[in-house]
C-alpha positions as CSV (number, residue, x, y, z in Angstrom):
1,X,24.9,-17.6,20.6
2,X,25.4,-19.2,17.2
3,X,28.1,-21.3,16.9
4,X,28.5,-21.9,13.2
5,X,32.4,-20.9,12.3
6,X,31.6,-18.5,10.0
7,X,29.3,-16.2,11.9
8,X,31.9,-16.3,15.0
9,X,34.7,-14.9,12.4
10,X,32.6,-12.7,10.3
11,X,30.2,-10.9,12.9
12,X,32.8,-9.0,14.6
13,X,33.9,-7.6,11.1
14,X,30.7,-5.4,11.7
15,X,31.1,-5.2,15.9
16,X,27.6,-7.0,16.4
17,X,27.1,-9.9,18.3
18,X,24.9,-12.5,17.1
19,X,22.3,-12.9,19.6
20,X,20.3,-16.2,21.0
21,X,17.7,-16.3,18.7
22,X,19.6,-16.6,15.3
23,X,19.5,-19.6,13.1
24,X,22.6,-20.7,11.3
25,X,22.2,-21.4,7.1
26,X,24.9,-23.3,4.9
27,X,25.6,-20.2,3.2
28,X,26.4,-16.8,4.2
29,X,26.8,-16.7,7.6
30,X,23.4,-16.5,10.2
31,X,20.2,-15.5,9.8
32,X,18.8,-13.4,13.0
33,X,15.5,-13.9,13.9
34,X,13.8,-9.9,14.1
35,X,12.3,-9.0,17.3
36,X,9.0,-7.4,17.6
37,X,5.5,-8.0,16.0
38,X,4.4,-11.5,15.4
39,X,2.0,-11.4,12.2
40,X,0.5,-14.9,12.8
41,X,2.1,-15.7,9.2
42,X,5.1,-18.1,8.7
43,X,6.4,-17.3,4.9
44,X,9.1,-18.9,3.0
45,X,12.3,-16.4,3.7
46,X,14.9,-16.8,0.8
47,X,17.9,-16.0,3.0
48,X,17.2,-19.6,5.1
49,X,15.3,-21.6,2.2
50,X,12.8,-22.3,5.2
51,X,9.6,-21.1,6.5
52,X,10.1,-18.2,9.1
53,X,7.6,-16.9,11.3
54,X,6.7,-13.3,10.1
55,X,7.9,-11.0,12.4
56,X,7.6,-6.9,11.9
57,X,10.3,-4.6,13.8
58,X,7.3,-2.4,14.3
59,X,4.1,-3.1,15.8
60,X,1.2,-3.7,12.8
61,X,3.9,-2.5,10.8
62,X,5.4,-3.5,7.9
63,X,8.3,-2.0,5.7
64,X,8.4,-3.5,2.4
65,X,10.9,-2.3,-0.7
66,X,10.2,-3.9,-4.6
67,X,12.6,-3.6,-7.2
68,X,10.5,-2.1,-9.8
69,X,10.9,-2.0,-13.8
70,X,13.2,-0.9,-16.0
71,X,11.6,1.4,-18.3
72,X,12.7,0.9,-21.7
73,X,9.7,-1.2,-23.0
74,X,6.2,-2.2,-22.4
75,X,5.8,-4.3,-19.9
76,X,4.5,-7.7,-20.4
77,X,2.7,-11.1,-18.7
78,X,6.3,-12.1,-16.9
79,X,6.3,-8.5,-15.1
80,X,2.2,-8.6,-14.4
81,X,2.5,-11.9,-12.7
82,X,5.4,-11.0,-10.0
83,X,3.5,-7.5,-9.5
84,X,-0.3,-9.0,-9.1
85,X,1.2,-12.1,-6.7
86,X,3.0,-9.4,-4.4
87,X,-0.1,-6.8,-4.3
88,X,-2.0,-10.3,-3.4
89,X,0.2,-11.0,-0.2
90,X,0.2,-7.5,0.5
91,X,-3.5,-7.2,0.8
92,X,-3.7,-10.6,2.8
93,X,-1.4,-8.8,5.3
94,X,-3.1,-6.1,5.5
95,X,-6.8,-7.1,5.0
96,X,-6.4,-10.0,6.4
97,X,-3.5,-9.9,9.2
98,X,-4.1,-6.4,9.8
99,X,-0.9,-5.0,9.1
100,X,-0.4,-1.8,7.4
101,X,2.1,-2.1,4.8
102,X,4.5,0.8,3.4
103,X,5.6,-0.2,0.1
104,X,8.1,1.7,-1.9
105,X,9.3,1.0,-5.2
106,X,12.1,2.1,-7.6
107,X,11.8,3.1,-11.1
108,X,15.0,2.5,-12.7
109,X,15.3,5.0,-15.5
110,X,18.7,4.9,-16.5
111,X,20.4,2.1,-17.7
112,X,22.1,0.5,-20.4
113,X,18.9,-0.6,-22.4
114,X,17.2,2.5,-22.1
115,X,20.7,4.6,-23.5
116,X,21.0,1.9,-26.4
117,X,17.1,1.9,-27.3
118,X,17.2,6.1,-26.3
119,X,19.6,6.2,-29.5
120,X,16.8,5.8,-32.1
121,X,15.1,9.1,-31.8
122,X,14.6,10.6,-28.3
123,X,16.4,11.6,-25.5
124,X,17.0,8.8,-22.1
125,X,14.8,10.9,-19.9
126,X,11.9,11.0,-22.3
127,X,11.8,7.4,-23.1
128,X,12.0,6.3,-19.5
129,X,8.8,8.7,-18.9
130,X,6.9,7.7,-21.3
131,X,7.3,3.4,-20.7
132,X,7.2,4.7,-16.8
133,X,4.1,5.9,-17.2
134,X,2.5,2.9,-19.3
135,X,3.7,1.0,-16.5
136,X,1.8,2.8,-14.2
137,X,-1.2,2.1,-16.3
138,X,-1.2,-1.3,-16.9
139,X,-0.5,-1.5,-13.6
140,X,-3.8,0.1,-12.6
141,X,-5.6,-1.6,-15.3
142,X,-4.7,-5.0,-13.8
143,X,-5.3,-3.4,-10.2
144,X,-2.5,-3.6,-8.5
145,X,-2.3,-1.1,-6.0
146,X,0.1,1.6,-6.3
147,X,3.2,1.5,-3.2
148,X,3.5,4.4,-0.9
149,X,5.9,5.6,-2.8
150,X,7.5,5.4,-6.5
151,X,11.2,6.7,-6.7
152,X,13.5,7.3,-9.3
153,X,16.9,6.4,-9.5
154,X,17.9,9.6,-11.2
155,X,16.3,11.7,-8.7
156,X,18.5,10.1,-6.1
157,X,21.7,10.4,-7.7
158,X,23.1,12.6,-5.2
159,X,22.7,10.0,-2.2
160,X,24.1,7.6,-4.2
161,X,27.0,9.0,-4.4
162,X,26.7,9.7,-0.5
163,X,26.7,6.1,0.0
164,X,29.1,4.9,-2.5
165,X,31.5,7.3,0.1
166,X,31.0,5.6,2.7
167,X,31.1,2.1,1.3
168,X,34.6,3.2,0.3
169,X,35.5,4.7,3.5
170,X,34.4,1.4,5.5
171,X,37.1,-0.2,3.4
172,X,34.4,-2.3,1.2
173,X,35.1,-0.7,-2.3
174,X,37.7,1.0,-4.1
175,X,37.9,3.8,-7.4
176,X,40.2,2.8,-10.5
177,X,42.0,5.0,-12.6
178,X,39.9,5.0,-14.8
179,X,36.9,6.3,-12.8
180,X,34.6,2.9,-11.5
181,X,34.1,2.3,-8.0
182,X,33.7,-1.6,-7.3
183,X,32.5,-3.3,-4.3
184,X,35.1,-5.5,-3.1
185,X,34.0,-8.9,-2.4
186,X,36.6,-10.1,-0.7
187,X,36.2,-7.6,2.1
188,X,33.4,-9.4,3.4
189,X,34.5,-12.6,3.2
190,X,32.1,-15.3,3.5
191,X,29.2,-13.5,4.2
192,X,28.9,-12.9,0.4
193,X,26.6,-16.0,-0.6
194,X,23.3,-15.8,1.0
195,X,21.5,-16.8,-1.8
196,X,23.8,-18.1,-4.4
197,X,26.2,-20.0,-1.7
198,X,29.5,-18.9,-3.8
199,X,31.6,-18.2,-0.8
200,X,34.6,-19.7,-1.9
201,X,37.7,-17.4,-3.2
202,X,38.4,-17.4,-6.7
203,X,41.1,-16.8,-7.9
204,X,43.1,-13.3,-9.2
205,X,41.1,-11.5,-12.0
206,X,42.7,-11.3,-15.5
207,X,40.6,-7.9,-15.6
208,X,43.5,-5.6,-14.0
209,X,41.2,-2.9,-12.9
210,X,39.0,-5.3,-10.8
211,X,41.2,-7.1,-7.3
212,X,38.4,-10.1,-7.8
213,X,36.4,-11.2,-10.7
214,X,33.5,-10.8,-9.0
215,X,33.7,-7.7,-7.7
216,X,30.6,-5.5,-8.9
217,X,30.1,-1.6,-10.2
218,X,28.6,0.4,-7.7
219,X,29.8,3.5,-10.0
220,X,30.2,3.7,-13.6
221,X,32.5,6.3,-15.3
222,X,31.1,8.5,-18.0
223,X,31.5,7.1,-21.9
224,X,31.0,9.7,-24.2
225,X,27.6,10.5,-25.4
226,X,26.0,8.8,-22.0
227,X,23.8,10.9,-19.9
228,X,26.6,11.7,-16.5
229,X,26.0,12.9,-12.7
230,X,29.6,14.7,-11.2
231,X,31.2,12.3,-8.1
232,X,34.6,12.4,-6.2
233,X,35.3,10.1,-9.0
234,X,34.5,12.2,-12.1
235,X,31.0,12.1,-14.0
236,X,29.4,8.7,-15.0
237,X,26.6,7.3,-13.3
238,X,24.8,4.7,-10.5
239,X,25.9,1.0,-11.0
240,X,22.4,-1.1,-11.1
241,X,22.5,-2.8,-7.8
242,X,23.8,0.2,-5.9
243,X,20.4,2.3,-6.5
244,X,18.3,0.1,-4.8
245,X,20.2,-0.6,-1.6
246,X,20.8,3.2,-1.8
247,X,17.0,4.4,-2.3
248,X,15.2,1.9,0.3
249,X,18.2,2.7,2.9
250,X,16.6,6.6,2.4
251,X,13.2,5.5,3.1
252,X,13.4,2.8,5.6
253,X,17.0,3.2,7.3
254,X,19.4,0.6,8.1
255,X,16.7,-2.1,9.0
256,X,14.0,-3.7,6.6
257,X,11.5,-6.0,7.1
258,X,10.7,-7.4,3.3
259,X,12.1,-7.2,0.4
260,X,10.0,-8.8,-3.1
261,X,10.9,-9.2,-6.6
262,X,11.4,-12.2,-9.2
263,X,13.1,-15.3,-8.6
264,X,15.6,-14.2,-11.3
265,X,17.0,-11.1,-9.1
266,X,18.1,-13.3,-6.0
267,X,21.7,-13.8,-7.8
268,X,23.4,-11.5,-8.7
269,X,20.9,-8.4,-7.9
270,X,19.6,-8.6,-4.2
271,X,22.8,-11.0,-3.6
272,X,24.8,-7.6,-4.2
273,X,22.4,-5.6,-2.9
274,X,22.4,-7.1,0.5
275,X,26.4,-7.2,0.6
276,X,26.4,-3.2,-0.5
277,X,24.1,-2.5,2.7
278,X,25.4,-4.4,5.1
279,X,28.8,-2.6,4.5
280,X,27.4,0.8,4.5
281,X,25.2,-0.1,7.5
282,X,28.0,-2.0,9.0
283,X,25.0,-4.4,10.4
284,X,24.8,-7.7,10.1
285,X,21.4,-8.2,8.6
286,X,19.8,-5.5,6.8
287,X,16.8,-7.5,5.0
288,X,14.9,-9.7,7.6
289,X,13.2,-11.5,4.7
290,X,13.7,-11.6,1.5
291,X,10.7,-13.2,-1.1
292,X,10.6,-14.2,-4.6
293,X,8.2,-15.0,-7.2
294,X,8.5,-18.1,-9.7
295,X,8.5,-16.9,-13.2
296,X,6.0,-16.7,-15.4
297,X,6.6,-19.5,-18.6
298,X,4.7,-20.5,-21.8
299,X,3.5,-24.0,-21.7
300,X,5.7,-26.5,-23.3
301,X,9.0,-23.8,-22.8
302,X,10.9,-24.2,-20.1
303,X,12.3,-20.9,-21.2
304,X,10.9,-17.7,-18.4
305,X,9.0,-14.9,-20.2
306,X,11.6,-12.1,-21.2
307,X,11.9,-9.8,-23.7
308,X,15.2,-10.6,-24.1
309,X,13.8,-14.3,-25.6
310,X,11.4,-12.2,-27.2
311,X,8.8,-14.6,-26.3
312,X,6.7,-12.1,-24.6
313,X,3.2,-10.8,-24.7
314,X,2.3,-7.4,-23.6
315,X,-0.3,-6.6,-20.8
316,X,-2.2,-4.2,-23.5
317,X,-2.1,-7.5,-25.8
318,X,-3.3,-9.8,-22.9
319,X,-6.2,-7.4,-21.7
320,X,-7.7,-7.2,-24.7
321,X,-8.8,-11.3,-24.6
322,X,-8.9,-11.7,-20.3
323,X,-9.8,-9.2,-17.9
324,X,-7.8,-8.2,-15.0
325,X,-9.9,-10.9,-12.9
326,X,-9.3,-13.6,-15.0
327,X,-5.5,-13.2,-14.5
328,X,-5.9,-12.5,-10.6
329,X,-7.8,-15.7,-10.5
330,X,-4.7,-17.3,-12.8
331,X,-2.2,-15.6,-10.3
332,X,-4.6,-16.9,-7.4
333,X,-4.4,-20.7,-8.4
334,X,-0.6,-21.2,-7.9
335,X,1.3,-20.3,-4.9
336,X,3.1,-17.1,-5.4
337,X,6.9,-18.4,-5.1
338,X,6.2,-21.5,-7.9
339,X,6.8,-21.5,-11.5
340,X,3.9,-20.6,-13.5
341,X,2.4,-22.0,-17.4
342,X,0.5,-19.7,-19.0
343,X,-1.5,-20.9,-21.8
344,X,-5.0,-20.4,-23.6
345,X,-6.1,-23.4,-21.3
346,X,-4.8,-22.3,-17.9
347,X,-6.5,-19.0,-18.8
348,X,-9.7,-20.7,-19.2
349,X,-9.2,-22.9,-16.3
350,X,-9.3,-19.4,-14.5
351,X,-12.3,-17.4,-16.6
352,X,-14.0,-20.9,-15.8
353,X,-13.7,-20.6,-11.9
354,X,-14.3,-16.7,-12.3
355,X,-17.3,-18.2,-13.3
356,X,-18.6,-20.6,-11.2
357,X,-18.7,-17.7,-8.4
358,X,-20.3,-15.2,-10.4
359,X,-23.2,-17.7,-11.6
360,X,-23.3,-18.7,-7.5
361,X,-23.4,-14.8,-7.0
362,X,-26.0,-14.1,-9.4
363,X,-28.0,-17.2,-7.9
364,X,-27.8,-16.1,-4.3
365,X,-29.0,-12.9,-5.5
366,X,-31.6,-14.2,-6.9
367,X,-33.0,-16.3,-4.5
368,X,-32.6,-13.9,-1.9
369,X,-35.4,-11.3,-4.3
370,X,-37.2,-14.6,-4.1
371,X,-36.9,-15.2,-7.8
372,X,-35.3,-18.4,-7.2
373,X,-37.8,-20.7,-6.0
374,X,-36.1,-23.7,-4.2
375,X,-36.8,-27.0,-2.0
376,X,-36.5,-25.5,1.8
377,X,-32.3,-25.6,2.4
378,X,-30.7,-27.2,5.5
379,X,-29.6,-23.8,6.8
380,X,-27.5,-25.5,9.9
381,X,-25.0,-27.5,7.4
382,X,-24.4,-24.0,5.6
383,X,-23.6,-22.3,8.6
384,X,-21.3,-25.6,9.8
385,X,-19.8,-25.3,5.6
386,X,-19.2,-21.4,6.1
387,X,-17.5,-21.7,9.9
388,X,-15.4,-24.4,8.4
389,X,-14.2,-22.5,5.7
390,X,-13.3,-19.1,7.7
391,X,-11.0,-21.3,9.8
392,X,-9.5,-23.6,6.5
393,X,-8.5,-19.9,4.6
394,X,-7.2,-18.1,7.5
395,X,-5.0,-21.5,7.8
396,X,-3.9,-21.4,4.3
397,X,-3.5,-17.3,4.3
398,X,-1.3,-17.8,7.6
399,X,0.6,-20.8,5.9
400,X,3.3,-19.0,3.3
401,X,-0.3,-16.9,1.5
402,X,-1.3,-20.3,0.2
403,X,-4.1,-18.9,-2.4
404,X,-4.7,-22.0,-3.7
405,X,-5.5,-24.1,-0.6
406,X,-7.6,-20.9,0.0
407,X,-9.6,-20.7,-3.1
408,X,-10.3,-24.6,-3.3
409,X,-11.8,-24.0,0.3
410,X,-14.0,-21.4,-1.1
411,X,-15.2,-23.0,-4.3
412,X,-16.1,-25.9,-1.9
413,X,-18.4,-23.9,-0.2
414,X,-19.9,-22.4,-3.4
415,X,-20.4,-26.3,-4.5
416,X,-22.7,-26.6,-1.4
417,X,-24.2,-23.4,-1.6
418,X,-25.4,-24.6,-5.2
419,X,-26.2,-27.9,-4.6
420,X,-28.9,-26.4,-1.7
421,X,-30.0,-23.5,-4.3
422,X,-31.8,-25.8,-6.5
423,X,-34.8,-24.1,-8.7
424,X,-37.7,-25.9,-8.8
425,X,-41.0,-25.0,-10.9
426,X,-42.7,-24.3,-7.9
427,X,-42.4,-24.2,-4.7
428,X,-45.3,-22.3,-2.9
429,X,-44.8,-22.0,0.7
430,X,-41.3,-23.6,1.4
431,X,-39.6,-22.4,4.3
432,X,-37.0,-19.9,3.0
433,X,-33.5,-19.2,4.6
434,X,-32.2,-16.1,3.5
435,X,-29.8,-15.4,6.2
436,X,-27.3,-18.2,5.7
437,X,-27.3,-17.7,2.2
438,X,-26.5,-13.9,2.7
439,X,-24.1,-14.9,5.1
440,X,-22.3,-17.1,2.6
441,X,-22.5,-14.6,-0.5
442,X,-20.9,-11.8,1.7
443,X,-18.0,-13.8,2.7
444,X,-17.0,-14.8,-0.9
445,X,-17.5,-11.3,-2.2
446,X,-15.7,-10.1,1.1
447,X,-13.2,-12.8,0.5
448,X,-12.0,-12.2,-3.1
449,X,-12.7,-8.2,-3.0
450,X,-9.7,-8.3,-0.5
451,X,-7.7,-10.7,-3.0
452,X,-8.9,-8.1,-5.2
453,X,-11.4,-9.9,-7.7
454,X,-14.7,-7.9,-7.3
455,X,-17.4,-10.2,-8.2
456,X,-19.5,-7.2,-9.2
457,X,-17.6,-5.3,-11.6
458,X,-19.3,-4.7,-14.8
459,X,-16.3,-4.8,-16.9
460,X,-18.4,-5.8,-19.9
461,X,-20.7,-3.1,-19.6
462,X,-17.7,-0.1,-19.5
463,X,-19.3,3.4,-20.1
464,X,-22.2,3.0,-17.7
465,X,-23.0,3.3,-14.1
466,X,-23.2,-0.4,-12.6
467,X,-26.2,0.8,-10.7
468,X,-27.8,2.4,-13.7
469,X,-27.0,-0.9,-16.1
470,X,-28.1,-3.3,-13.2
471,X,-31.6,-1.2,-13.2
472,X,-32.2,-1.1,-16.7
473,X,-31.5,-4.8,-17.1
474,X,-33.7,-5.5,-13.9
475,X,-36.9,-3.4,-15.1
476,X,-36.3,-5.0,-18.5
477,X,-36.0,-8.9,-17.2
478,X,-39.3,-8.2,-15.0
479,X,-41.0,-6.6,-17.8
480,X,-39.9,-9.7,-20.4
481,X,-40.8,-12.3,-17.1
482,X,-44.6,-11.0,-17.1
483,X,-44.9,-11.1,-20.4
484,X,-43.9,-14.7,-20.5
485,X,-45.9,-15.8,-17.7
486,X,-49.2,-14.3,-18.9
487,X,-47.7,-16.6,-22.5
488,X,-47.6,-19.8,-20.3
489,X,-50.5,-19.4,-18.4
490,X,-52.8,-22.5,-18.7
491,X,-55.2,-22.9,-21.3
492,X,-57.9,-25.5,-21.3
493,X,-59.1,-26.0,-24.6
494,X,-61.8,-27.1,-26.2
495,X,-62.8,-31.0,-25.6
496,X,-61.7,-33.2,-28.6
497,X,-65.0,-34.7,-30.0
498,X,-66.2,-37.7,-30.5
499,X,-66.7,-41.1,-27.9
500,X,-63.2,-42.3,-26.3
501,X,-61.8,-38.9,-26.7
502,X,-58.5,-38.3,-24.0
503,X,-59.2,-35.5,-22.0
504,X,-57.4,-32.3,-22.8
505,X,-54.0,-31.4,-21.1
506,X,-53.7,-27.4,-20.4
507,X,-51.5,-25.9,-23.4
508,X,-50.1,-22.4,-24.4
509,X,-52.8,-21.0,-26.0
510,X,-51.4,-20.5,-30.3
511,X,-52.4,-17.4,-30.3
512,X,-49.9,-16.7,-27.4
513,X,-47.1,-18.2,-29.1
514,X,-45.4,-15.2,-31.0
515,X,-45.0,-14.0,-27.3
516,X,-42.7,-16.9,-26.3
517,X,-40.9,-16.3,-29.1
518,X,-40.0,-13.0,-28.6
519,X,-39.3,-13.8,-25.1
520,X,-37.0,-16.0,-26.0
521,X,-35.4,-13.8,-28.8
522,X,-34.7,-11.1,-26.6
523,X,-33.0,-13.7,-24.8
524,X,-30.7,-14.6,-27.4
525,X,-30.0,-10.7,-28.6
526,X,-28.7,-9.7,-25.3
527,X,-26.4,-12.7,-24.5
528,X,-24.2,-11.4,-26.5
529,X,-24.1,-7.7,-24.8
530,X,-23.2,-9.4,-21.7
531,X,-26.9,-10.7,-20.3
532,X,-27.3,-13.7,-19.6
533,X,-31.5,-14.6,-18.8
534,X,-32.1,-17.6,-17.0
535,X,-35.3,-19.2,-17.6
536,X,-36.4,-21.3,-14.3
537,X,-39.4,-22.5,-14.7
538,X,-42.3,-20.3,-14.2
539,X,-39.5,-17.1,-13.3
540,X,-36.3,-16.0,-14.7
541,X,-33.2,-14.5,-13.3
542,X,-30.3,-12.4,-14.9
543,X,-26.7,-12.3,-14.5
544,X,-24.1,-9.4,-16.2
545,X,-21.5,-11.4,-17.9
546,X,-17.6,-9.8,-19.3
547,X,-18.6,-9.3,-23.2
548,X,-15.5,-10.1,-25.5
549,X,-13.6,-7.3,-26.1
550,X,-13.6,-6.1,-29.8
551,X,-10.4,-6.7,-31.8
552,X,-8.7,-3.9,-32.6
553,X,-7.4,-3.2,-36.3
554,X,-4.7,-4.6,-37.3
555,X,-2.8,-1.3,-37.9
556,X,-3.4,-0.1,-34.4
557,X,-0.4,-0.7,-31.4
């Protein structure tokens, strides 16, 4: 058994002994190894500040609560970062690792901000419904996808109070006069800690109603004019951290395996949260693994994004210059748990590598229609490239969801893919391999479809069927390529006279000229509607490109 101090004081305060496989941390007592499914993954666990191997109580199985948003406001870049990296690792578990995932999230929609900014003209109810629902969209519109399950905290109320009770009766929080219930910190000892390390005893509180001045609100008394539930203690309502540990104890019980949210909730949010479950659950680990995201910072601040900075942008705002696959692939290029710069050139760095696989796409595409004519390729140092790459993501994937080890894995095997699929003017008889190259373009759609960039969506082209668009354009590009060739077709013309005379050089024939020229004019006039013609030599190939969005006017939200 462990024989840290602390754990052999603390762990019969909740009649559980700590088995074999636990691991001792420097702050709050042990961490306990779970029992059960092995994922293959080993991912950075905030409660030991280490790598942990992955392990699921359940087999394939994995329970997973997210502190969702509180809904007074749009929700902007800082929130969309956090949500995309988590719906990332999620789908690499699942798509990848083959675990299903049950993912519920809370929608806190009562609080203080949404009371004060409620004040202005509308009710606390309606204003959280309203930014709960844009949330919900923007969340689609970047797509994320949705948990299992959304809860609110005011539809819960009632088991709130049902667990406040019992924290009380297991001696871990007390009522004041003047109706709060705080969770009492010192009840626990030094177990409280496990992420900030603040296990030492301060000293008496010069607040009168608390016994310690850390003690938190897991019940709030009524003020007038505030929305109120009834309780044992007289109306008010749910303290912050109380709902959570309150609405994922509903769903998943008195074990979970992961628990997600932004670095900035570790202290004093899921700190409190884990303390307040533990104490109801009388268990000595309730969260198995807890992860966090790095925040989300304009370049040159060191400031996070926040709308209490007021240094925010909107995700409306943002998608109206990116797509939701230029910010994936932004998301995608740092690992989930670090800081991250956002800036016009980091969003371009993104759009940029967005692009390389989409021109590769379109390319392999191509030359498997045989419209890209190309020297014969080595098909054996393909296959070699695309085994070697399978093996080098999986690695990074099973390594802490390292996406960018992942991707630059990837866009290395897209740099060979290009260098084989070379055009040439002609090439006549060359030994084609389309198998290898259909082999490779399947993984990288397969690859980043499960990351969730789909290197087919026709975002630029919104109002039409994909299919419909993509045969139009095709019909068109054919029609426009035998045009041109009958344009460039050799001409021999007549022999210069006179003695000493070169010999004549086959030339576009002038009166075939105005052809070329509206070849390449409708070349230029559909760029800009988001088609891109490629003339290569003697053929062309087409790619569907994002168009710019139009701005908006000025008077519009």
């Amino acid at each position: 058994p462990c024989k840290c101090s602390k754990c052999m004081i603390l762990c019969p305060l909740y009649r559980h002994s700590v088995n074999s496989s636990s691991t001792c941390t420097h702050a709050g007592g042990s961490w306990i190894r779970p029992v059960g499914f092995d994922t293959g993954v080993k991912t950075y666990n905030s409660l030991t500040r280490r790598k942990e191997p992955l392990i699921l109580t359940r087999d394939r199985v994995a329970t997973w609560y997210s502190c969702g948003p509180t809904v007074y406001d749009h929700a902007h870049l800082g929130h969309a970062c956090s949500y995309v990296r988590f719906d990332i690792l999620q789908r690499i578990l699942s798509r990848v690792f083959g675990v299903s995932v049950v993912h519920a999230l809370v929608i806190t929609d009562i609080d203080d901000k949404i009371i004060k900014r409620s004040q202005e003209n509308m009710s606390p109810t309606i204003l959280a419904r309203i930014y709960e629902e844009e949330f919900k969209k923007d969340m689609l519109s970047l797509k994320v996808l949705p948990p299992t399950v959304y809860l609110r905290v005011t539809e819960n109320v009632p088991q709130i109070v049902a667990f406040i009770e019992r924290i009380v009766a297991n001696g871990h929080a007390y009522p004041t006069q003047k109706g709060d219930v705080y969770f009492d910190i010192r009840s626990i000892g030094q177990r409280y800690g496990k992420f900030s390390g603040s296990v030492s005893l301060p000293s008496e509180s010069a607040d009168s109603d608390k016994r310690d001045s850390r003690d938190f609100a897991l019940w709030k008394a009524a003020k007038p004019g505030e929305p109120s539930w009834d309780s044992p203690w007289g109306g008010g309502r749910p303290g912050w951290h109380i709902e959570c540990s309150t609405i994922a104890s509903s769903v998943f019980g008195s074990q979970l395996d992961i628990h997600s949210g932004g670095v900035d909730l570790a202290f004093p949010h899921h700190e409190n949260e884990v303390a307040q479950s533990e104490a109801y659950h009388r268990c000595p680990q309730w969260g198995n693994y807890f992860l966090h995201s790095g925040h989300l910072h304009l370049k040159g601040s060191a400031e996070k994004m926040s709308k209490s900075l007021k240094n925010f942008i909107t995700i409306k705002e943002f998608l109206r210059s990116y797509s939701a696959h230029e910010f994936r692939m932004f998301c995608l290029l740092t690992k989930y748990r670090s800081a991250i710069d956002f800036s016009e050139g980091s969003m371009l760095a993104a759009r940029s590598q967005l692009g390389a696989l989409v021109t590769f796409d379109q390319g392999a595409q191509a030359y498997l229609r045989g419209q890209l004519p190309c020297p014969p390729l080595d098909p054996d140092r393909l296959w070699d490239k695309l085994a070697e790459v399978k093996g080098q993501v999986l690695d990074a994937l099973a390594d802490d969801f390292d996406t960018p080890r992942a991707v630059h894995a990837v866009m290395d095997l897209v740099s060979h893919g290009n260098r084989q699929l070379q055009p040439v003017a002609e090439a006549d008889g060359a030994a084609r391999s389309p198998a290898v190259v259909g082999a490779v373009l399947a993984y990288v759609r397969e690859l980043f479809g499960l990351l969730g960039v789909d290197l087919l969506d026709r975002q630029g082209l919104s109002g039409s069927s994909p299919v419909v668009v993509d045969t139009v354009v095709e019909q068109l590009c054919q029609f426009r390529s035998r045009v041109r060739s009958f344009a460039l077709a050799p001409w021999e013309a007549p022999p210069p006279q006179g003695p000493g005379s070169a010999s004549a050089r086959p030339r576009t024939r002038p009166d075939r000229l105005p052809l070329l020229e509206a070849c390449d004019a409708l070349r230029k006039d559909l760029a800009p509607a988001g088609v891109l013609i490629k003339d290569r030599g003697a053929t062309s190939t087409w790619e569907l490109t994002r168009r710019a969005a139009p701005e908006k006017d000025q008077d519009q939200d």
